[in-house]
Each structure stands twice: as structure tokens, then as C-alpha cells.
N, C-alpha and C positions, 0 to 999 in steps of 0.2 A: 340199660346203657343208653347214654343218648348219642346224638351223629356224632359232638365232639370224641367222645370215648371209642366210639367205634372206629375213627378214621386214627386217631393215636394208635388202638390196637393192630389196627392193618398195618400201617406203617413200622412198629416194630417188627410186625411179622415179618413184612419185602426187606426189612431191613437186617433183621437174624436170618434169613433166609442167604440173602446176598453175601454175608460175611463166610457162611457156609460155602457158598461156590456163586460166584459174582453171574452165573448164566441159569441155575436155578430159579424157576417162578415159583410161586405160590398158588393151587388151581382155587376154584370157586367152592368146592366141596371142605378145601380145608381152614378156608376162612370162615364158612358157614358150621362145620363143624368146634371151632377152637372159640369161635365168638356166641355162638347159641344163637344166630341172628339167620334172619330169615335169607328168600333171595330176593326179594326187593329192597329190604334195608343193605342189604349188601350191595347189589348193584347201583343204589342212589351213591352211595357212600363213594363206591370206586369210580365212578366217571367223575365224581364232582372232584376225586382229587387226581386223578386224568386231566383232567381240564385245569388243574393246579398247576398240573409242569412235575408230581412227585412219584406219580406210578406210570410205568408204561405197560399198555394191554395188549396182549396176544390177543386178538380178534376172530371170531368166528364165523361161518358162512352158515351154521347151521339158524341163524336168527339168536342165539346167548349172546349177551353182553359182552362177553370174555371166556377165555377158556383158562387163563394163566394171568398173573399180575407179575411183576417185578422192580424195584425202586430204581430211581432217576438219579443222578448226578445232583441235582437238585434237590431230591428228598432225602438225599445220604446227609449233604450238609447242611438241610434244617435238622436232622436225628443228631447226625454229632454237635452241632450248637444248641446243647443241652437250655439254655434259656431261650431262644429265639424260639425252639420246642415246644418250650411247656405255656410261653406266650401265645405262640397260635392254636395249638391243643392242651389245654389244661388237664394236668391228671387228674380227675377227681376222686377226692380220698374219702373211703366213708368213715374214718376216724377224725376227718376235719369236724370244730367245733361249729352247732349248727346257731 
């Protein structure tokens, strides 16, 4: 998977997460878990879209990046504007012809 796939992926997560219960986070074990990805591909991925304005991070004192992720006001309505979506994070399909 590359970053664009990975930060699509998280995003749907904070974002199925949030429809579940709008104060629900997502932790770092279950994004690592659900993505098969490590914890630096993880951690790059989530500040870069921290710094996006689309995740907000539950922060830690122990030195971890985060303890919890959850979506922004902002990244709710780039997920529901299904095109503006799939323009800045492409799904890629591995049935696309190569």
C-alpha cells in the first residue's frame, strides 16, 4: 500500500468510527492492526494529515505520537464529497487496466 492508500484508509476508519459515536477515537494498535502497516508508516501518515486540518490527535506524554486519532469537521466533508475524495486520495484498484 502506498501513503496515498494508507491515509484514504485511515480516513475511512476516523470516519466509520465517528458515525458510530461522534467522541470515539480510533487507537494506534487498530490502525496498525486493520492496515498491516507498521508504526512509522503509521505515524508519518497521521501527522501529515494532522497537519492537513482532517485528524485530530489525542497526544501523549509518554514520548508516542498519539494515543487515539479521530476526524475533523474538515475531513468529514472531504469523505462525504465523494469526488473532491477520491481527487486528493485516489482509490487504487488492482482491477484497473495496467
Amino acid at each position: 500500500m502506498n501513503n496515498i492508500e494508507v491515509r484514504r484508509k485511515i480516513l475511512e476508519m476516523v470516519y466509520e468510527r465517528f458515525k458510530e459515536h461522534p467522541y470515539y477515537m480510533v487507537t494506534p494498535k487498530e490502525f496498525k492492526d486493520t492496515l498491516s502497516i507498521d508504526s512509522k508508516e503509521l505515524n508519518y501518515n497521521i501527522v501529515y494529515l494532522e497537519e492537513k486540518g482532517y485528524l485530530e490527535l489525542q497526544k501523549s506524554l509518554d514520548g508516542d505520537i498519539f494515543v487515539a486519532a479521530r476526524i475533523t469537521t474538515k475531513g468529514i466533508d472531504l469523505i462525504e464529497d465523494e469526488n473532491e475524495f477520491n481527487i486528493i486520495f485516489p482509490s487504487l484498484k488492482s482491477d484497473r487496466p495496467k
